[in-house]
N, C-alpha and C positions, 0 to 999 in steps of 0.2 A: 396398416389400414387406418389409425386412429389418427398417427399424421398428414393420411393423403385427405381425411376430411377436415383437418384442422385449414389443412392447404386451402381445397374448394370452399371452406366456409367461410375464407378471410378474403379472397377471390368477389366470391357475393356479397359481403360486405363493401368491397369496393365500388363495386357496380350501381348500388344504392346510395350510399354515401355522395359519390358526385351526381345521382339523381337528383339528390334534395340539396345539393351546392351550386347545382345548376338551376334547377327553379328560384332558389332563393336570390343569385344572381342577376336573374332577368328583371326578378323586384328590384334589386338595387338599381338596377341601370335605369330606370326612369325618375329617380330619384333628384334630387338636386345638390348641389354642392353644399349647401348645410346639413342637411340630412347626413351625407356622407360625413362630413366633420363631426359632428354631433357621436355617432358610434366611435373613430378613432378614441373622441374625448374621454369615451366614458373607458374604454377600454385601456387605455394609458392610466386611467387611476387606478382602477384595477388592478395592474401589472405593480403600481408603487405599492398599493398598499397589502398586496402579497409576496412582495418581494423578497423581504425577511421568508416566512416560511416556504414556499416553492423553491428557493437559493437552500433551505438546510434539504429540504425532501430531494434534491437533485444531488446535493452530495452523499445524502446518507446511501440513496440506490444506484450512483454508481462507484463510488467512492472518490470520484476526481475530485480535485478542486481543495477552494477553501470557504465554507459557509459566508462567512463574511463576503469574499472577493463575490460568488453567485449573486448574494444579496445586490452589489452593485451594478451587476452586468444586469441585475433585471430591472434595476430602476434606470438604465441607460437604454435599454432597450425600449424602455414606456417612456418614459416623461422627457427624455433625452431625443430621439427620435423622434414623438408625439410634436416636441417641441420645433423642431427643424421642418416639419412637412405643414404643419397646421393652415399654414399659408398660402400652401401651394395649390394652383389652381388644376382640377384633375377632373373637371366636368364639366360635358359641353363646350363652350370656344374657351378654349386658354389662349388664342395668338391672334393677332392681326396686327398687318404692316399696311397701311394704307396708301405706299409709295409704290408697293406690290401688287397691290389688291390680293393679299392672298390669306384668306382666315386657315386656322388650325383645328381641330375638333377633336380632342380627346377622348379614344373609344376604348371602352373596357375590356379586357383579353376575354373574359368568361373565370372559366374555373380554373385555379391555377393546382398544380399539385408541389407540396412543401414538405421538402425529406429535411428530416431534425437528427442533430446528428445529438450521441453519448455526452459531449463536450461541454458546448456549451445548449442544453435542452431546453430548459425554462425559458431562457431569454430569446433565445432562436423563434420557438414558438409565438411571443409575442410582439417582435421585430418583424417575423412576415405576414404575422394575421394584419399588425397596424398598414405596412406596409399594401397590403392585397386591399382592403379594403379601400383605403385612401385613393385607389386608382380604380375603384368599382369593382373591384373583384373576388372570388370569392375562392375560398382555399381550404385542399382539404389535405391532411398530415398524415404523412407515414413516419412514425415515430421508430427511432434508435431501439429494440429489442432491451437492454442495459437501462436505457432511462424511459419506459413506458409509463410507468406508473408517475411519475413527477411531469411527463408531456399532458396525459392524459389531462390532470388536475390543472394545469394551466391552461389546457383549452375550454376543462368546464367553467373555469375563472371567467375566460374570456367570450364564453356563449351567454353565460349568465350576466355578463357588461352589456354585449351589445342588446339581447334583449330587454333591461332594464332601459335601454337608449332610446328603445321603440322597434328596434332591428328584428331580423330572423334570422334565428341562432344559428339554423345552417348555413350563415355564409363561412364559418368555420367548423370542420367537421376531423374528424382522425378516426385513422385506425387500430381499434381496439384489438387485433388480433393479427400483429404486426410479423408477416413471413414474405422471405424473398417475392414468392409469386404473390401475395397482395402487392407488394414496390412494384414489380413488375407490371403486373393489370394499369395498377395505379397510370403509370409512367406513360402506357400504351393505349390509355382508353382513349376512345374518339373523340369525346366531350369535356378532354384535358387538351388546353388551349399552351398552357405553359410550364414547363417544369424548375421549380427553384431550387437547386440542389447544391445543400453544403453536407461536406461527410468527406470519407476518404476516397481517394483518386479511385479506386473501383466503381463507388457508386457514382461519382460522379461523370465517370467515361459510361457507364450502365446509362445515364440518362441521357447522355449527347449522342450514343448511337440509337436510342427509345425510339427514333425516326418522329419523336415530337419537340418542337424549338424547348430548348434550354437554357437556362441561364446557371453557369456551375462553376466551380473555382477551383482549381487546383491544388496542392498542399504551399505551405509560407514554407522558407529555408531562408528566411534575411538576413546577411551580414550586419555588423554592425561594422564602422569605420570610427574609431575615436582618431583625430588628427591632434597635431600636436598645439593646435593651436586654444585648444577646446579647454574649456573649465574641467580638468581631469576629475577634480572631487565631484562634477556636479553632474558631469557626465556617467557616472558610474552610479552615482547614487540612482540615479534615471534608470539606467539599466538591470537593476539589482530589482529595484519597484516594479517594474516592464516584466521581466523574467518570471521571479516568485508570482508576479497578479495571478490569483486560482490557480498556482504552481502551473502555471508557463500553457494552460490550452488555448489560450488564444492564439490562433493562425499565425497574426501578424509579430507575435514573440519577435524577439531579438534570437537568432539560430547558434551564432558563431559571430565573435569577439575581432577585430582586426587590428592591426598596427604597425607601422613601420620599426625595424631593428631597432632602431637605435632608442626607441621610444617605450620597446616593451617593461623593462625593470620597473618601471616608472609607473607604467599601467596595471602591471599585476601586481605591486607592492598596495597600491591603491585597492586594488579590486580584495586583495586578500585581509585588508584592514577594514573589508565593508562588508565582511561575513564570507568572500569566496574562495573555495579550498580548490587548488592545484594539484590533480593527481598527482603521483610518480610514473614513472614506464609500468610500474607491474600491476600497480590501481587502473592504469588507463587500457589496459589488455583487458584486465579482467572487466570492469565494465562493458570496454564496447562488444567482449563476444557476448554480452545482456540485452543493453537495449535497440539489440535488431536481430530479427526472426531469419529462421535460413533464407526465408525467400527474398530479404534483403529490405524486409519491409519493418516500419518501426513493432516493437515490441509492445502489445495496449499494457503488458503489465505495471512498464514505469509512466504511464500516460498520468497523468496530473496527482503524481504524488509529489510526496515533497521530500527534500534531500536525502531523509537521514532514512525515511522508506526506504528511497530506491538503491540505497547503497548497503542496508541490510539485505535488501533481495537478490543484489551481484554478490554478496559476501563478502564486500570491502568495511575498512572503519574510516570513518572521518568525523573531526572536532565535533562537538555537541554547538549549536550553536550557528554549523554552514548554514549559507541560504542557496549556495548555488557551488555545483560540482562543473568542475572546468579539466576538460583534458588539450593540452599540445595535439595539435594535430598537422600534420603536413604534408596530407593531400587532399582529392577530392577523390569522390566516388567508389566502387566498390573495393572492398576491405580498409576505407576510411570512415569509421561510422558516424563518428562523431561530424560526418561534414552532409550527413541528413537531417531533415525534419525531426526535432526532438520535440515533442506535447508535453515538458518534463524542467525541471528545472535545470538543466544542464547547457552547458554552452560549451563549441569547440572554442581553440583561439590560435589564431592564425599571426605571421608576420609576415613582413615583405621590405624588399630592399629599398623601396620609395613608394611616393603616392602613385606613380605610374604604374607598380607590380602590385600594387594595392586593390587599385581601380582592375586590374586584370585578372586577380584572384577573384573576388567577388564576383564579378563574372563568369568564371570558370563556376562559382558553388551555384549561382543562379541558373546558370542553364546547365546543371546537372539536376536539380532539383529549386522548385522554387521560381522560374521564370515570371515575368510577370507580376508579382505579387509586392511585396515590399522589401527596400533597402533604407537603414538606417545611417546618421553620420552626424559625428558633434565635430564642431569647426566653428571658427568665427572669421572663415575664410570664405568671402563666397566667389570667387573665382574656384576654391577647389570646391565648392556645391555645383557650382553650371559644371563644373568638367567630370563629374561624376554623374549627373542628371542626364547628361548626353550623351554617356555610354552604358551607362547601368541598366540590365535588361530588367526594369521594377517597372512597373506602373506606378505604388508608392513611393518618391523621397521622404521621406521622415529626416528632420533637421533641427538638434538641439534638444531633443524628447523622446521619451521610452515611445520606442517601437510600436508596444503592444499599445498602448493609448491615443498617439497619433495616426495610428494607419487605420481604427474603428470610427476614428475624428473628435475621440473625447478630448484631446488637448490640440489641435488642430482646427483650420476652416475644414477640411473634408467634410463629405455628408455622413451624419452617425449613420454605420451600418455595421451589422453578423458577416452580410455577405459580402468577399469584397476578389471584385472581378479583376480576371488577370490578363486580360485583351488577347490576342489572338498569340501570341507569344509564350503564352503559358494553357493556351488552348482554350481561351475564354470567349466565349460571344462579345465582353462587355468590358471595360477597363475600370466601370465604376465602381463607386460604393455604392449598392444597388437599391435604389429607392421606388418610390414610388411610380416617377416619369420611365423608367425600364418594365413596368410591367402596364402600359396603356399601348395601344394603338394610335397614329396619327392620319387622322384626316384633313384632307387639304382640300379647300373650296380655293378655283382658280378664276380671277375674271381677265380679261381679256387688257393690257397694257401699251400693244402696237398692233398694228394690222398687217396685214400680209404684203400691202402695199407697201407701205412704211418699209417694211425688212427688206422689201426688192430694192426700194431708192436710195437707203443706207448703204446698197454692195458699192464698193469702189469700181471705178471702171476695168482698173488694171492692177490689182496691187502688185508692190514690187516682188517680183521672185514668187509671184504664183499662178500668172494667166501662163505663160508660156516658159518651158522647160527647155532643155536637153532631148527632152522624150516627145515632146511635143503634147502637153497635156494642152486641151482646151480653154480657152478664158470664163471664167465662171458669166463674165460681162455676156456673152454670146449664150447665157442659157435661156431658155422661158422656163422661169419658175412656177406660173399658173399651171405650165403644162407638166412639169416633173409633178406638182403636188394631185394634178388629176390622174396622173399613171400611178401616184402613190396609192390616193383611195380607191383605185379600181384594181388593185391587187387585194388591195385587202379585202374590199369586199369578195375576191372570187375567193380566196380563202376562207 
């Protein structure tokens, strides 16, 4: 009884929460494009200058990560982010073509709803509140169960910003008593415009069938390709940096290692002088029946720990000193573990007979897991960049730079972002790095360019191969168009 009312009371807290998200919203939308800038601002310093403590409070309560590495995901998420949108126009007319006549109008979704996952918590949080706002809207958090307590304190960071800015603090709001059917309400309530959902492929299939529009991303499983043409030492060192960042929970990680035969010695003699240990057969059984649960799904226990954890926790040894455990693997998919989503510092590593079986493998790991989302590749070849760009089922290319860094857009043009959409291919609404212009509305003012006359005297008399067929279709020449467009609006009117 005492958790059916934990249920219903977290339920009612939902209900009220986007009460006061949505009144505070309708304030913002009359607002002006300074106004709105003015909160982002204050809220990005906020996020820098908590960044140290919220980055240790999110490792200490859930253990992932690495204090430091948090530390920098929160000030990329503020001032990184803050810095990339500041500009952008998100009120009122952003557009006009005057060859068009056609103005754009930027309209606010309303209340968004923002699921923060264990991973990366802190920064999540402050990536979508700058985000929601920046586009006039206003957001309320269903926080990870495991990092409550370090969500929470980042939202009251960021209510106490925006009201020092002039704002109301409800446009960012969370739940303090975070249970499936609170997400659930959340996800389903009527005055929830949009849902931003990053987490694992459950929640995030939970919010795309919610029957309210989504915006959600899949899990990352990105090969990485070293070719041989690449700065071996310099490409690894990339990848070692990539891998280890807050022991490997970022999505966009490097998954699995690739190479051509003839080129492997070369790459692992490399990778094993730059901290990486090479199971054996008997190390790499015993781990992989570890990091994946029967149901085939990754294991949270080696989720962002670091090597020498997770290899105490299979009951394997390796050197004092690894930075990253690597097994041979040489398939995909089930009873291949090492060729899933690792949140972990582990990487499979694959070979292939040429760049052609190269290009084919990766493919095979992407659409078993991973579509969509990002492929990595060091080369100074860019004929083999376009010919993997145009089969590779990613939305990210990553070229020349850790993974995990260019696919968020910290060493990239990309747009810095947490979320990052995997288009239709990985079962995403959206291919972007999800910013601000993905959570507006667009309104289109149309004025009139030619006239109906105009379009009658431009038809050609006869064009070739269309007035008359085989079948004997009609010559469009022989229509009256006045009269098809009056039989058009007298249907519609009787409808």
């Amino acid at each position: 009884m005492q958790l059916r009312d934990k249920d219903l009371l977290s339920v009612q807290e939902v209900r009220e929460l986007v009460g006061a998200a949505k009144e505070a919203q309708a304030t913002l939308a009359e607002k002006d494009q300074e106004y709105v800038d003015r909160l982002c601002k204050s809220i990005a310093r906020a996020g820098v200058r908590n960044a140290e403590r919220l980055g240790v409070m999110a490792w200490e309560e859930t253990g992932f990560g690495v204090p430091a590495d948090k530390k920098i995901k929160n000030v990329f998420a503020s001032r990184s982010v803050y810095e990339y949108i500041k500009e952008l126009k998100t009120v009122g007319v952003i557009g006009w073509e005057p060859e068009k006549r056609l103005r754009t109008i930027a309209v606010p979704l309303g209340v968004i709803a923002g699921l923060i996952p264990s991973t990366n918590p802190t920064s999540t949080a402050f990536y979508k509140a700058l985000i929601s706002i920046k586009a006039g809207n206003a957001i309320v958090f269903s926080p990870h169960p495991q990092a409550k307590r370090c969500i929470l304190e980042s939202v009251k960071v960021i209510r106490q910003a925006i009201s020092e800015a002039g704002g109301d603090e409800n446009l960012v709001c969370c739940i303090t008593t975070p249970t499936i059917e609170a997400t659930d309400s959340l996800m389903r309530h009527t005055d929830v415009a949009l849902i931003l959902a990053t987490g694992g492929a459950a929640m995030v299939r939970a919010a795309y069938s919610s029957g309210t529009p989504a915006i959600g991303v899949g899990p990352g499983n990105g090969p990485s390709f070293i070719e041989q043409s690449a700065d071996l030492k310099l490409a690894v060192r990339q990848i070692v940096a990539s891998k280890t960042f807050d022991n490997g929970t970022v999505c966009a990680s490097e998954q699995s290692i690739i190479c051509t035969d003839d080129y492997f010695a070369q790459v692992k003699a490399e990778m094993e002088s730059q901290g990486c240990y090479f199971l054996n057969a008997e190390e790499r059984e015993q781990l992989g029946k570890y990091i994946l649960r029967a149901n085939g799904t990754m294991n949270p226990e080696i989720v962002g720990r670091n090597a020498q954890v997770i290899a105490g926790l299979a009951n394997i040894s390796i050197p004092n000193g690894t930075k990253i455990i690597v097994a041979m693997e040489d398939g995909v998919g089930r009873g291949h573990p090492y060729s899933n989503e690792k949140l972990a510092p582990i990487l499979a590593f694959f070979t292939a007979p040429d760049c052609k079986a190269v290009c084919e493998k990766c493919e095979e790991i992407l659409h078993y897991e991973g579509a969509g989302h990002t492929f990595s590749i060091h080369t100074q070849n860019e004929e083999i960049v376009s010919y993997f760009a145009r089969r590779i089922p990613a939305t990210r290319i990553i070229v020349n730079t850790g993974s995990t860094f260019g696919g968020i857009g910290a060493t990239t043009g990309l747009p810095p972002a947490l979320t990052l959409g995997c288009g239709a291919e990985g079962g995403s609404s959206t291919s972007d790095n999800v910013g601000p212009l993905n959570l507006i509305n667009r309104r289109f003012v149309a004025y009139p360019i030619r006239t109906l006359a105009e379009i009658k005297a431009s038809m050609p008399e006869c064009p070739d191969g269309i007035c008359e067929s085989s079948l004997g279709t009609p010559s469009m020449a022989n229509v009256d168009v006045d009269m098809v467009v009056a039989e058009i609006l007298k249907r519609l009117k009787a409808f």
